[in-house]
N, C-alpha and C positions, 0 to 999 in steps of 0.2 A: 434674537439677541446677538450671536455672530454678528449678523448684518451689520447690526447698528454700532455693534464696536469696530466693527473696519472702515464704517462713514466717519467714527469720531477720530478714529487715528487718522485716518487723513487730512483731520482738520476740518473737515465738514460744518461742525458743532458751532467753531467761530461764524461760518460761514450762514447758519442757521438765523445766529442773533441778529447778523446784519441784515437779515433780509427782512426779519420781522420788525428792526428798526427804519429800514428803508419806507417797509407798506405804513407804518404808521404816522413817517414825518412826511410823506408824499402825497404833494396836492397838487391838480394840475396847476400846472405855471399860467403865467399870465403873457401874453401876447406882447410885441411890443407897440406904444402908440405917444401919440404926439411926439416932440422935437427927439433926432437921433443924432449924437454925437457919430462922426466918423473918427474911425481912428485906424491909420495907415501899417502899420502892426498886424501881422499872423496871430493867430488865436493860440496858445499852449495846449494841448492836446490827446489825451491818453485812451489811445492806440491814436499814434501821431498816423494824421491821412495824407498830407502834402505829397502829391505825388504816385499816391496807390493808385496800385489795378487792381480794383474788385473785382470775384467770380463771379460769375453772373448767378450761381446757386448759393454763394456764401450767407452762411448767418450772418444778419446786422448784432457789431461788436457792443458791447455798454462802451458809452463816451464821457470821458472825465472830462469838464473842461477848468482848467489850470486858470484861471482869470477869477480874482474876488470880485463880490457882487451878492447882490440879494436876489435875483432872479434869473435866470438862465434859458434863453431861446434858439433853437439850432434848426435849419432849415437845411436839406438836401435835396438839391434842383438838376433836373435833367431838362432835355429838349422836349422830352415826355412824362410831365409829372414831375411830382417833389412827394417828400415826407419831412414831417416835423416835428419834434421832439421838445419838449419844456419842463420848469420844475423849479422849487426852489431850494433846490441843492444841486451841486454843483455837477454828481452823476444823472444822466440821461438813458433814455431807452428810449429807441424807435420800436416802433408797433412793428411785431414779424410781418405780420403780411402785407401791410403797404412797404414797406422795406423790399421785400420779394418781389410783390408787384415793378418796384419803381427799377428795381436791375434789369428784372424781365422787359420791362417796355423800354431799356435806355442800353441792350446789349451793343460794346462793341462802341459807344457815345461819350460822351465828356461829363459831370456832373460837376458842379459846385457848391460846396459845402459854406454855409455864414454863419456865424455866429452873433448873438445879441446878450449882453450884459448888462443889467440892470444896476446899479450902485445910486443910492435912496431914490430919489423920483428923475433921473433922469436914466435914457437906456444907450449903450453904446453899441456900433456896428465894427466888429474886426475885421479885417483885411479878407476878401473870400481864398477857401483853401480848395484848390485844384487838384480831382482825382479823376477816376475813367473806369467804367465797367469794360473787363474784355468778352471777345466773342464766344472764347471757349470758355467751356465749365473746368472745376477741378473736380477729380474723383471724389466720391461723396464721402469716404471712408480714409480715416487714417490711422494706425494703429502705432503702437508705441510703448516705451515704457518708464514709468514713474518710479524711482526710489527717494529718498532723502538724501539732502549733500552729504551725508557721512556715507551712509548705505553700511552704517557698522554692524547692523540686523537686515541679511540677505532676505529673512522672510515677512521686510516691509517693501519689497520689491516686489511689481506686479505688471503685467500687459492688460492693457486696454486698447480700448476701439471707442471711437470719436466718429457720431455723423455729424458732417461737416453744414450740412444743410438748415441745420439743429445745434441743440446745446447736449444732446444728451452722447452719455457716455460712460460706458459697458465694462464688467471687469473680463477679459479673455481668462487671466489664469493667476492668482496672485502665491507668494512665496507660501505663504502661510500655510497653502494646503497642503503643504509639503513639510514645514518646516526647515527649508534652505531656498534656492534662489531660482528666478524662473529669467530667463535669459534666452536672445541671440536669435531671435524670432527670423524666418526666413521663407517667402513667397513666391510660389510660381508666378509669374505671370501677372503679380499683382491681385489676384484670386486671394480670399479669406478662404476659398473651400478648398485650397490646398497649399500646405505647410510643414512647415517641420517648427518646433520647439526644442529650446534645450532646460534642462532643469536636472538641477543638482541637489541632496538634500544628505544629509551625514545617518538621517533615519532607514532612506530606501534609498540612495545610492545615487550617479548618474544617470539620465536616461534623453535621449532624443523622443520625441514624441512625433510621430508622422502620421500629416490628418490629412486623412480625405474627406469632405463633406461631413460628415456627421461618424466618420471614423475615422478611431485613434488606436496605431499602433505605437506601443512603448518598446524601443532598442535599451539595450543595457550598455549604452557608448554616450556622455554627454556632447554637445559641438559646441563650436564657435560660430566668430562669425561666419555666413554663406550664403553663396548665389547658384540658384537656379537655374538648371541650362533651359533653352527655349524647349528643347523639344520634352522636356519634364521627365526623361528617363535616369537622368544623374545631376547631381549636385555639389560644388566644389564646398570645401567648408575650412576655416583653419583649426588645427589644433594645438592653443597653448599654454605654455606654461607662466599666467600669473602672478604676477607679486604687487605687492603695493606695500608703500614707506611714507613717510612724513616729514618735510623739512622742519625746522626748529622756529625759521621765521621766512616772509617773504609773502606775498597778495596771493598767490597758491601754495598751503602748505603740502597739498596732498599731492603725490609722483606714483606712477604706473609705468611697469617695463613686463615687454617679453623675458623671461629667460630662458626659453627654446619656444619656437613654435616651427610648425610647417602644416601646406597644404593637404587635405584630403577628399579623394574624391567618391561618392558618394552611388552607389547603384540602386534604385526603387525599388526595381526589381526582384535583384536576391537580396537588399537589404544588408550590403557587403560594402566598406571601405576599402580603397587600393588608394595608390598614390606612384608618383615618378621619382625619379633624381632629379630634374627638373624645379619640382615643386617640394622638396623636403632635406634636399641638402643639409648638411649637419653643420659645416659653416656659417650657414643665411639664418635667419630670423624673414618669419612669412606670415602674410595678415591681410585682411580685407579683399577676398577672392569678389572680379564681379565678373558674367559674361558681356559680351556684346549680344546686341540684338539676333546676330546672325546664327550663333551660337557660334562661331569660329574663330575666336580670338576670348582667353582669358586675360584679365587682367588684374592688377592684384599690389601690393608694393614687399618689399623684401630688402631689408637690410644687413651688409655684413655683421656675424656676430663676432665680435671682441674678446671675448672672457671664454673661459674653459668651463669645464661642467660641476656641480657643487651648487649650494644653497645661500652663497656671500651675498646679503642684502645689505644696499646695493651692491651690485656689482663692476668693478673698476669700468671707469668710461663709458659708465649705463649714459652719463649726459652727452654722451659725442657721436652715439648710434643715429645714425640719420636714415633714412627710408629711402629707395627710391621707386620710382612707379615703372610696373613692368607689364608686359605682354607678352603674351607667350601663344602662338597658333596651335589649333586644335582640329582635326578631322573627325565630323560628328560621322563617317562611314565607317573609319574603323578604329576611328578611337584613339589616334595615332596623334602623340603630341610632338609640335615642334621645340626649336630652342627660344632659352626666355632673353628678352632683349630689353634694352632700359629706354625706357620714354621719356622719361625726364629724371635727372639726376640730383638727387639730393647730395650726395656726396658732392658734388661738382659747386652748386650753390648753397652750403652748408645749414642746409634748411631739411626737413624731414617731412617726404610727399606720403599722405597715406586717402584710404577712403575714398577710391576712385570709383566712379557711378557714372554709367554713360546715356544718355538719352535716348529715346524708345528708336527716335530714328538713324541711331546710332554714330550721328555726327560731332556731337558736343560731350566731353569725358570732365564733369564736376569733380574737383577733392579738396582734399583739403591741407597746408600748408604749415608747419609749424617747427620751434627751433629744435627738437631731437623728441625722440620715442615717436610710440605707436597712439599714445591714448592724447589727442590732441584738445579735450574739453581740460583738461589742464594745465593747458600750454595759454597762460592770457594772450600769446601775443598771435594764438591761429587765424587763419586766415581764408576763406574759400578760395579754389583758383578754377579756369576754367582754360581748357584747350579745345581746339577746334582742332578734331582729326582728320579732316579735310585737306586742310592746309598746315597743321602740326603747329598750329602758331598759339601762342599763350594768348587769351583775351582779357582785359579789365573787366573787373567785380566791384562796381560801384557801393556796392551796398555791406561791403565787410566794414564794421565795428571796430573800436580801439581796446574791445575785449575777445574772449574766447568766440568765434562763430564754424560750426562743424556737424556732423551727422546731419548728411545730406540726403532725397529722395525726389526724384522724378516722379511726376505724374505720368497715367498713361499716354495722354496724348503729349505730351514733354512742354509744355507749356504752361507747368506748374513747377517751383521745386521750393520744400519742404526744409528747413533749416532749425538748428536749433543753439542759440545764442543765449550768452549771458552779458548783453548788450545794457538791459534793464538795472541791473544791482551788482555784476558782479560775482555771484553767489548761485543761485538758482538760473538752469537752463531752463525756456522759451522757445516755445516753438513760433515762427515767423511762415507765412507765405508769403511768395516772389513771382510776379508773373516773369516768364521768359520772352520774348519777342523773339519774330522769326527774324531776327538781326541775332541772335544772340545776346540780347541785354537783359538783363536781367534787373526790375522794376522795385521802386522802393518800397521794401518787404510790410506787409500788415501782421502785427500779433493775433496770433491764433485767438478769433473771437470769444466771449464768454458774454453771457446774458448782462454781467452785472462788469460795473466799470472797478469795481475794487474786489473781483475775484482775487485776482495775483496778488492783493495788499496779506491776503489773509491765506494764500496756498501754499503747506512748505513741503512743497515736490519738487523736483529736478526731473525734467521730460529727456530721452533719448533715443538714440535710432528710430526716427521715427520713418514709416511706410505709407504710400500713397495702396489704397485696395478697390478696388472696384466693386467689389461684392465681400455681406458681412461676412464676419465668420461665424458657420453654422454650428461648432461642436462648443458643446455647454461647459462653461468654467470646470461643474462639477464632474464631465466627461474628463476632460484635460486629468484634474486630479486624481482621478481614481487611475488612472493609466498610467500617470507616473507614482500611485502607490504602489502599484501590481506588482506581484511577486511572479509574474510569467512574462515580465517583461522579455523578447527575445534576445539571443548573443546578435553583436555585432562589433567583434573587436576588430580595434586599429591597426594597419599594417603595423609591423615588429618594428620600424624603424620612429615610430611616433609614438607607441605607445606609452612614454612615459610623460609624454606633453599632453595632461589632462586639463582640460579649459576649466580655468577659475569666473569668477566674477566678474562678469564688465557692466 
C-alpha cells in the first residue's frame, strides 16, 4: 500500500490511464503508398532530433510528431539498416531492440530520420531530419533528484537511479522515510558503490550517510554540496546556511541566497571534518567544491559577503552578490594547501560564475553563469559556460536556451555531459544529454528518453544535480533509511568556525 501511494504521488496514476488508453486506441499504422506529396519543411518533433548525437547504448525516446494528419509513418535509416515506427496517433515507439540493434550496427555513422503524414487519402513526405550515433557509449546510470517546483514538503524529495539503456528507474532514498529531505548526493569516482548522502529530518536530526557497497554509515553532521578527491581518502563539501523568499511578481517568483557558507574538508578515515582560512573565511560566501582529475587543484566559486551576521531576509544587496570561480592547489602528500586564486571573475563581468565541473581528462572546466547568487535554476537568464584550461580561453556553448540551463555532469569518459534545463515550459527542469566532441563542442542536446512520447505532458517533477555512475548503487532504499533513522548514528562535528552554517535544502 506505501508503494502504491508513492507511485500516485508522483503522478504515476495519470500516467497509468494513458497508457491504457494508448494500448487501446493503437493499431498498427499503415504504410505509405501510391502518390507522395513532398514537402520541403522539417517535421515538428518531440524530443526534437535535428542535429543529435545518439549513444550508441541509449534507450529509443517516444516521438511525438507535431504535424496533423490521420496516419503517421517514421523511418530511421542508417548505412546499416533502418527501423520504423507507425500508428494512427500521432505518438510513436520504436521497437527496443531493432532500435538497439540499428545504433549498434551504425556506431560512430550518420542516420536519417523521415517522416510521412497521411491527411485523408493522400500521404506526405517531410524534409529528412539529420542525426548521427557516436562512437562512444554513455555511462549506463545516472542518478538524481526529483522534488516538486515548490518542494514546500522536503519529504516529496527523493534520489533515484535511471538505467539509461532502459526506461527503468529505481528509488535510492526518498524524504519520506525520514520525514525531511534527502539531499547533496556526492560520488567517488563516479561508483554507486561509494558515496556519501545528506539527509535532514526535524524527527532524527541531520546525518551524512557514507556508503560503501552495501554499507551505510550514519555521521551526526548534515553536508552540502561535494566532491570527491581521486584518491577517495577525503572529500571537500560546503556548509551552508540557506534561506529562501519569494518575489511578489516577475517569471521567477522564487530567490535562494547563502547567508554564510564555507568549505569543508572531509577524512573517511577518522570520519572528522577540518577545513583552512583559505576555504572558510568569514568575509567570503563558499559553494560548489569540485577536484581536478589529478587530485591537485580544488575548485569551487566564493563570493564576497556584504551583510553582517543576523537573520534579515533578504539580506541588503543579496541581488548584487556575484560568485567568482576559484582555484585553489592542493598537495595530496601532505595535505598542504595553496593560496585561492580567481579564474574568472564574476565581479569583474558582473555576472555570478558558480558550479564548476571539469572533465575526466581534466582539460575542459563546465559552469555555469548567471546575474547574482548561488542557486542558478532560478536565475531564467543562466547560462552554461565552458573554458578550456589549457589555453584558459572561454569557448562557445551553442546549445544554451533563452531559459534557465545549469546542474551540470561529465561522463566518465568525458564525452558525455548531463544538463538540466527548463528550456521545455519554463517551470519544470529536464534533464538533456550532449554529446561533447574532441573539438570541445558540445552537440544539440537529446531530452532524457522516456518510453512514451507524453511522459513529461503528465510528470510534475523537477530533475536536479544530476550524476553520470558507472555502477548501480547496491545499498537498499530501506538500508539508506534505517541509517538515517539510527540513533547510533556516530559524532562528526564541524570545525568551530562553521559550525553554525548548517546546510538547508537545495
Amino acid at each position: 500500500m506505501n508503494r502504491l501511494r508513492g507511485l500516485l504521488t508522483r503522478g504515476v496514476w495519470p500516467s497509468v490511464v494513458a497508457i491504457v488508453l494508448v494500448l487501446i486506441s493503437m493499431r498498427p499504422g499503415p504504410r505509405p503508398s501510391g502518390p507522395v506529396t513532398e514537402l520541403g519543411q522539417a517535421p515538428r518533433l518531440m524530443p526534437a532530433l535535428e542535429g543529435v548525437v545518439l549513444a550508441p547504448n541509449i534507450a529509443a525516446p517516444g516521438l511525438r510528431v507535431n504535424e496533423p494528419g490521420t496516419a503517421w509513418y517514421v523511418t530511421l535509416r542508417g548505412a546499416r539498416g533502418q527501423v520504423a515506427a507507425s500508428g494512427r496517433r500521432q505518438d510513436l515507439r520504436f521497437a527496443p531492440r531493432l532500435w538497439q540493434r540499428l545504433l549498434a550496427t551504425n556506431r560512430g555513422a550518420k542516420l536519417t530520420l523521415t517522416v510521412y503524414v497521411r491527411r485523408g487519402g493522400t500521404w506526405t513526405r517531410y524534409a529528412p531530419v539529420d542525426l548521427s550515433v557516436a562512437a562512444e557509449p554513455v555511462d549506463r546510470y545516472l542518478v538524481y533528484r526529483l522534488l516538486t517546483p515548490l518542494y514546500n514538503l522536503a519529504r516529496d524529495v527523493g534520489i533515484y537511479e535511471r538505467d539509461l539503456t532502459g526506461y527503468r528507474e529505481r528509488v535510492v532514498m526518498r524524504g519520506r522515510q525520514t520525514g525531511g529531505c534527502v539531499n547533496c548526493h556526492s560520488f567517488w569516482q563516479g561508483s554507486g558503490q561509494r558515496f556519501t548522502l545528506g539527509v535532514r529530518s526535524s524527527t532524527f536530526g541531520g546525518r551524512t550517510l557514507l556508503v560503501n557497497g552495501r554499507s551505510v554509515v550514519p555521521l551526526k553532521q548534515p553536508i552540502g554540496y561535494g566532491s570527491w578527491h581521486p584518491d577517495g581518502r577525503i572529500a571537500v563539501y560546503s556548509s551552508n546556511q540557506v534561506r529562501q523568499f519569494f518575489h511578489a511578481a516577475g517569471e521567477e517568483t522564487r530567490d535562494v541566497f547563502d547567508l554564510s557558507s564555507g568549505l569543508t574538508v572531509f577524512d573517511a578515515g577518522t570520519r572528522s571534518f577540518s577545513t583552512t582560512p583559505e576555504l572558510s573565511a568569514p568575509d567570503y560566501l563558499y559553494t560548489y567544491p569540485c577536484w581536478a582529475p589529478d587530485g591537485k587543484t580544488l575548485y569551487f566559486a566564493r563570493a564576497r559577503r556584504t551583510w553582517p551576521g543576523g537573520e534579515l531576509i533578504p539580506p541588503p544587496g543579496y541581488d548584487q552578490v556575484r560568485y567568482n570561480l576559484m582555484r585553489i592547489a592542493y598537495d595530496p602528500c601532505n595535505g598542504a594547501w595553496g593560496k585561492a586564486e580567481v579564474l574568472l571573475s564574476g565581479e569583474t563581468a558582473k555576472r555570478s560564475y558558480v558550479f564548476p565541473r571539469v572533465s575526466p581528462d581534466g582539460r575542459w572546466l563546465l559552469y555555469t553563469a548567471c546575474d547574482y547568487g548561488c542557486f542558478p535554476i532560478h536565475r531564467p537568464n543562466s547560462d552554461l559556460g565552458l573554458i578550456d584550461l589549457r589555453s584558459g580561453q572561454a569557448q562557445p556553448v551553442p546549445i544554451n536556451s533563452d531559459r534557465a540551463d545549469t546542474w551540470h555532469s561529465w561522463s566518465s569518459n568525458g564525452r558525455w555531459v548531463v544538463f538540466a534545463s527548463k528550456r521545455a515550459d519554463g517551470l519544470f527542469t529536464k534533464l538533456y544529454l550532449s554529446y561533447f566532441d574532441t573539438d570541445g563542442r558540445l552537440h544539440p542536446p537529446l531530452l532524457l528518453p522516456q518510453s512514451r512520447a507524453d511522459y513529461y505532458d503528465m510528470f510534475w517533477h523537477s530533475y536536479n544535480v544530476p550524476e553520470f555512475v558507472t555502477q548501480p548503487v547496491r545499498a537498499s532504499a530501506g538500508q539508506l533509511g534505517r541509517a538515517a533513522r539510527s540513533r547510533h548514528a556516530a559524532p562528526a562535528p564541524l570545525p568551530p568556525e562553521l559550525a553554525q552554517q548548517a546546510p538547508s535544502m537545495r
